[in-house]
GUKEKOL-629531 format. One line per 3 residues: number of its first residue (from 1); their letters; for each residue x, y, z of C-alpha. Coordinates in pm, 1 decimal. Last residue first. Layout:
// residues N
NUM> A> X Y Z  ...;
// end
This chain:
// residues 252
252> XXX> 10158.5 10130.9 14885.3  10222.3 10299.0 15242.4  10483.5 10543.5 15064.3;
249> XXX> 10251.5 10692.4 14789.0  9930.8 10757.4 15109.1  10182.6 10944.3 15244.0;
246> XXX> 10295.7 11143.4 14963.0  9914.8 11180.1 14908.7  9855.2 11333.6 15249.8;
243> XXX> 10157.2 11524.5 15214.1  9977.7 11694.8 14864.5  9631.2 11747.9 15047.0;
240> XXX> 9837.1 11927.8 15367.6  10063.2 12187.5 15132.7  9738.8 12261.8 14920.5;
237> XXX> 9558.7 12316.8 15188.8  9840.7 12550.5 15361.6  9945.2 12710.0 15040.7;
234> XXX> 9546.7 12821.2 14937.9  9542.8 12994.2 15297.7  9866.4 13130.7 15257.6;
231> XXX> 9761.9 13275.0 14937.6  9447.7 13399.1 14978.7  9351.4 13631.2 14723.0;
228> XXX> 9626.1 13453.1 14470.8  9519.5 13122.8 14526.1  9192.4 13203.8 14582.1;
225> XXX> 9108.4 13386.7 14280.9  8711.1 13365.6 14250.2  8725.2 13569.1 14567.3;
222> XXX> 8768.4 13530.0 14878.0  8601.7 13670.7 15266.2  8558.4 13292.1 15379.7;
219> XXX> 8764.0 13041.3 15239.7  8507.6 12691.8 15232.1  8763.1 12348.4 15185.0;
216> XXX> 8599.8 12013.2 15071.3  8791.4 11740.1 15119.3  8710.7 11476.3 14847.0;
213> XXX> 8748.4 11088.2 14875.3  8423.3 10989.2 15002.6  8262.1 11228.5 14689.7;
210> XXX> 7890.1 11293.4 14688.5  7934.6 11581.1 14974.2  8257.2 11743.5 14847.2;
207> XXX> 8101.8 11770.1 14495.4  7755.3 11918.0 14711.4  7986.8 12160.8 14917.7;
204> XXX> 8084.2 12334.8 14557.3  7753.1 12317.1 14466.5  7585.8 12503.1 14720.8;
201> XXX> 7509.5 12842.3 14543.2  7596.8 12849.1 14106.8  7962.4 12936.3 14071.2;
198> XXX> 8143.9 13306.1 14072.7  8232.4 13273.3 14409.3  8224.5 13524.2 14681.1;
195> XXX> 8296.1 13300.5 14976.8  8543.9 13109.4 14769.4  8523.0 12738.0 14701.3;
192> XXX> 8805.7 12494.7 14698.3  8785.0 12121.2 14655.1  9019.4 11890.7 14755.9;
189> XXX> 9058.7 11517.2 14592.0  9162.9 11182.4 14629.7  9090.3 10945.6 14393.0;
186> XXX> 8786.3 10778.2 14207.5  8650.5 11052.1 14004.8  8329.9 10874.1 13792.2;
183> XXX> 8088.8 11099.6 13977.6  8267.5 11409.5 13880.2  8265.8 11311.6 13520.5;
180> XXX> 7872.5 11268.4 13605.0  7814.9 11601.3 13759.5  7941.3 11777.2 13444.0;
177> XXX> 7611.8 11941.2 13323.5  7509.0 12034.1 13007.4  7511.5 12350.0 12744.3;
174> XXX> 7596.5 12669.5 13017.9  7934.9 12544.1 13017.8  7974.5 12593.8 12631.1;
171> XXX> 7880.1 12970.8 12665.9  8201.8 12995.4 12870.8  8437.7 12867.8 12563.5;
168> XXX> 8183.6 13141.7 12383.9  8292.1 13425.1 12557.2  8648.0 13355.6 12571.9;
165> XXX> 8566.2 13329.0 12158.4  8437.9 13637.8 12141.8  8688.8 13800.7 12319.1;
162> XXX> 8971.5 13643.4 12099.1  9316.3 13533.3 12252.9  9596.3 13741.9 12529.1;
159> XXX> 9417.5 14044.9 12583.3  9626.3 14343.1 12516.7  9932.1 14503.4 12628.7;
156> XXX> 10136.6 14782.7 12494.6  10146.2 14947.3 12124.8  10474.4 14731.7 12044.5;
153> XXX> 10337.1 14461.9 12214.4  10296.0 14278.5 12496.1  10023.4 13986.5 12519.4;
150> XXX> 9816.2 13932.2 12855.1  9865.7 13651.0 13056.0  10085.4 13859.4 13363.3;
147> XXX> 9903.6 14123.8 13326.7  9544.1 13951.8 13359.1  9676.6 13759.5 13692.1;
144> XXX> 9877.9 14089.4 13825.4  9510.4 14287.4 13784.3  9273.4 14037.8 13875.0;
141> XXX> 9411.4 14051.2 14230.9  9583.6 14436.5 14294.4  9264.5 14594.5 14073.4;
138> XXX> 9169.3 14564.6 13695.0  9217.9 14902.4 13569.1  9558.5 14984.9 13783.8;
135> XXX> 9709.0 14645.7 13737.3  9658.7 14686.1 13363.0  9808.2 14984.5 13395.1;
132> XXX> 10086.0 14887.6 13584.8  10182.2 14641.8 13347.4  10209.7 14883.7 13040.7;
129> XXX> 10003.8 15089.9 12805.8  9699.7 14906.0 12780.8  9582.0 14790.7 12454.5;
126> XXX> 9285.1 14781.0 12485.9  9026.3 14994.0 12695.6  8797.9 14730.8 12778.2;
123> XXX> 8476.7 14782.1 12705.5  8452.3 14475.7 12491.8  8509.3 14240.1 12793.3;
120> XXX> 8257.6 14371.1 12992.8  7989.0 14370.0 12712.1  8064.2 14010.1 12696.1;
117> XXX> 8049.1 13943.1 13056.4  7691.1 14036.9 13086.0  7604.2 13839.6 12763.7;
114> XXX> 7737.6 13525.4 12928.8  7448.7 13369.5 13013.9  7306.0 13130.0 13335.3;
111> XXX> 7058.8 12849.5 13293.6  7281.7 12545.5 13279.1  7626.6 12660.9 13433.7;
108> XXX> 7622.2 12271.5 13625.5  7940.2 12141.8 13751.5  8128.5 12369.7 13976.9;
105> XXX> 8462.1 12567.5 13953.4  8612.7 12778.8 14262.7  8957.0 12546.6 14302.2;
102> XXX> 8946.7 12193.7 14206.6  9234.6 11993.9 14345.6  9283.3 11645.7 14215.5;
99> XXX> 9530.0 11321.6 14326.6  9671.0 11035.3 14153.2  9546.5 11069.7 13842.2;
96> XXX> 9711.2 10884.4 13494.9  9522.0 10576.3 13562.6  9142.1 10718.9 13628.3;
93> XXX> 9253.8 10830.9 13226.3  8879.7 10982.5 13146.0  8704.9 11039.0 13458.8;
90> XXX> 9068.6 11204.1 13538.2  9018.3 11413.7 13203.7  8712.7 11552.9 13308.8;
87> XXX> 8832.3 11669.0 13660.3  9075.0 11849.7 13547.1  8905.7 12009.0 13264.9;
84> XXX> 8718.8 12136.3 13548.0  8974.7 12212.2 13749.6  9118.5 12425.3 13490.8;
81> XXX> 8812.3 12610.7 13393.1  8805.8 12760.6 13749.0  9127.6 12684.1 13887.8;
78> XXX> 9303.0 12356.9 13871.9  9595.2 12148.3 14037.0  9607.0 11773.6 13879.7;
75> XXX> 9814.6 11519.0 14041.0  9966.8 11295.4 13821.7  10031.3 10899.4 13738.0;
72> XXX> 10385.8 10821.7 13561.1  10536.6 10886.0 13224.0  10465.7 11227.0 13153.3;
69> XXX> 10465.3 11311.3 12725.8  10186.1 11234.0 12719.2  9996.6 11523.0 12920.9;
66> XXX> 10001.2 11712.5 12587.4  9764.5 11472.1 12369.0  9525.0 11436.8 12696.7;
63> XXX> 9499.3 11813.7 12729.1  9384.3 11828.4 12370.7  9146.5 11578.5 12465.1;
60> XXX> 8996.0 11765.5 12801.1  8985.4 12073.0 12571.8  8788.2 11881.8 12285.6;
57> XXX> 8521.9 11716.0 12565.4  8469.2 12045.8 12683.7  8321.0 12167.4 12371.0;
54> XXX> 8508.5 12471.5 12197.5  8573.4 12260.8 11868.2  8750.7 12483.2 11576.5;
51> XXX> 9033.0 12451.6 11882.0  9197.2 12843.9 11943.4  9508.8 12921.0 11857.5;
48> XXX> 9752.7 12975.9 12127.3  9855.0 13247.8 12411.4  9503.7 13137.8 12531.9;
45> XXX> 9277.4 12986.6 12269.3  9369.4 12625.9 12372.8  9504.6 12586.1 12713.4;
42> XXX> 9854.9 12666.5 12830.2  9975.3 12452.7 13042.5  10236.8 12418.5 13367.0;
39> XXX> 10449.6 12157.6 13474.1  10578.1 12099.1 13829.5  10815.7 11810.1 13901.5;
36> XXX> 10737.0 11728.2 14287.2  10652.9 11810.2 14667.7  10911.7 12102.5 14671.7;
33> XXX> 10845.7 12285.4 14350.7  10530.0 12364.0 14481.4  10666.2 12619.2 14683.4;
30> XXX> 10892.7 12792.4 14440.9  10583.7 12752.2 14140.4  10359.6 12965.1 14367.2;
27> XXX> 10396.4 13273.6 14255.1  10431.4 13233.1 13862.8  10072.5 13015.4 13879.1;
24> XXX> 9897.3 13313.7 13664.1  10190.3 13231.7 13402.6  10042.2 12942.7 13282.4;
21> XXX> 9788.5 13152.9 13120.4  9425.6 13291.7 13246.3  9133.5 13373.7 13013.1;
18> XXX> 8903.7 13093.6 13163.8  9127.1 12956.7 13465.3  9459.4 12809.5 13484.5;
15> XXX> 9568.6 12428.0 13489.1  9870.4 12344.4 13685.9  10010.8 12031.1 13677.9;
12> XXX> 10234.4 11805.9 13941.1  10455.7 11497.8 13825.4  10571.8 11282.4 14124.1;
9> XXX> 10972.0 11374.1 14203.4  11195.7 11651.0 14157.0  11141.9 12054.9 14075.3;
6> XXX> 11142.9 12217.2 13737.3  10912.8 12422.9 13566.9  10837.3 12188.8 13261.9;
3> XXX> 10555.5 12375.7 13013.2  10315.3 12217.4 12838.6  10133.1 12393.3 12546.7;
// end
């Protein structure tokens, strides 16, 4: 589900993470409301029913089918899943791209397993009575991101789609790599990696390596959630990759 969050000019969208919402990117909307039109999307399975196909390839389509609706070439903001399917669909449509940020998200999962998480997520202690609660179990980071996504109810808050199925979308990743979409990626781009990221070692620096177009961008002391860790730091890059393309825009 696309959602139009005002603002002028080139088309910006935000893609959240695995078990994120559009709403994670509340905070920033004011500021990124000044370099253009800023939409916002809700993936499959998250506030929505779920795809009967959990492959990349069917999230990067049903992205494709919503992302119609803008008329002109876009820059793509993602975290985690979100640059991913970022980066997949500008492979796809080079000519709807004009510019990609990939925050804490890598291309080959092979080898790793989600059991782990799993059990995490079924120990939860859903629903949760209010906001603060959530905020309270999860910590002053996770905790506004998760409460802000998850789904109130009479009975308080609970986990905004299927634990299973979160479990499997991340299962998919672990299937094949994604090194050769990120080949294909033939505009500017900035890549983000936290210090304690949840991605396999090195790979982060190795998509900023392959690619003459990409910045690559190390925040040292972060977690997975940069943008809301390290806000001013996330703002600043940000900020600088979007003038650079404004710039680039006018000399054309």
């Amino acid at each position: 589900m696309l959602h139009n969050e005002g603002g002028s000019g080139a088309p910006i969208v935000l893609l959240h993470g695995l078990m994120g919402s559009a709403a994670t990117w509340r905070d920033h909307l004011p500021w990124l409301r000044e370099h253009g039109t800023v939409y916002t999307f809700d993936a499959a399975g998250h506030g929505r029913p779920p795809l009967d196909d959990l492959s990349t390839e069917a999230f990067v389509a049903d992205l494709a089918d919503h992302l119609e609706v803008i008329g002109e070439p876009m820059i793509l903001i993602g975290h985690s899943m979100g640059g991913l399917h970022g980066w997949c669909y500008a492979a796809l449509h080079p000519e709807r791209v004009r510019g990609l940020v990939v925050e804490d998200m890598a291309p080959d999962f092979r080898g790793g397993s989600a059991d782990g998480w799993a059990a995490v997520i079924a120990s939860w202690p859903q629903p949760f009575a209010d906001e603060q609660a959530v905020i309270d179990y999860f910590g002053p980071i996770a905790g506004p991101y998760f409460a802000a996504s998850f789904t109130r109810g009479p009975d308080g808050l609970r986990l905004h789609g299927d634990g299973p199925t979160f479990v499997k979308m991340s299962e998919v990743w672990g299937e094949k790599h994604y090194w050769d979409e990120w080949a294909a990626i033939d505009v500017p781009s900035l890549v983000i990696e936290a210090e304690q990221t949840v991605t396999p070692a090195g790979q982060i620096r190795r998509m900023g390596e392959v690619n003459p177009k990409c910045t690559y961008l190390f925040v040292a002391g972060a977690g997975h959630l940069v943008h809301d860790e390290r806000p001013a730091e996330y703002r600043s890059a940000v900020e600088d990759f979007l003038a650079g393309l404004a710039s680039e825009r006018e000399q054309s």
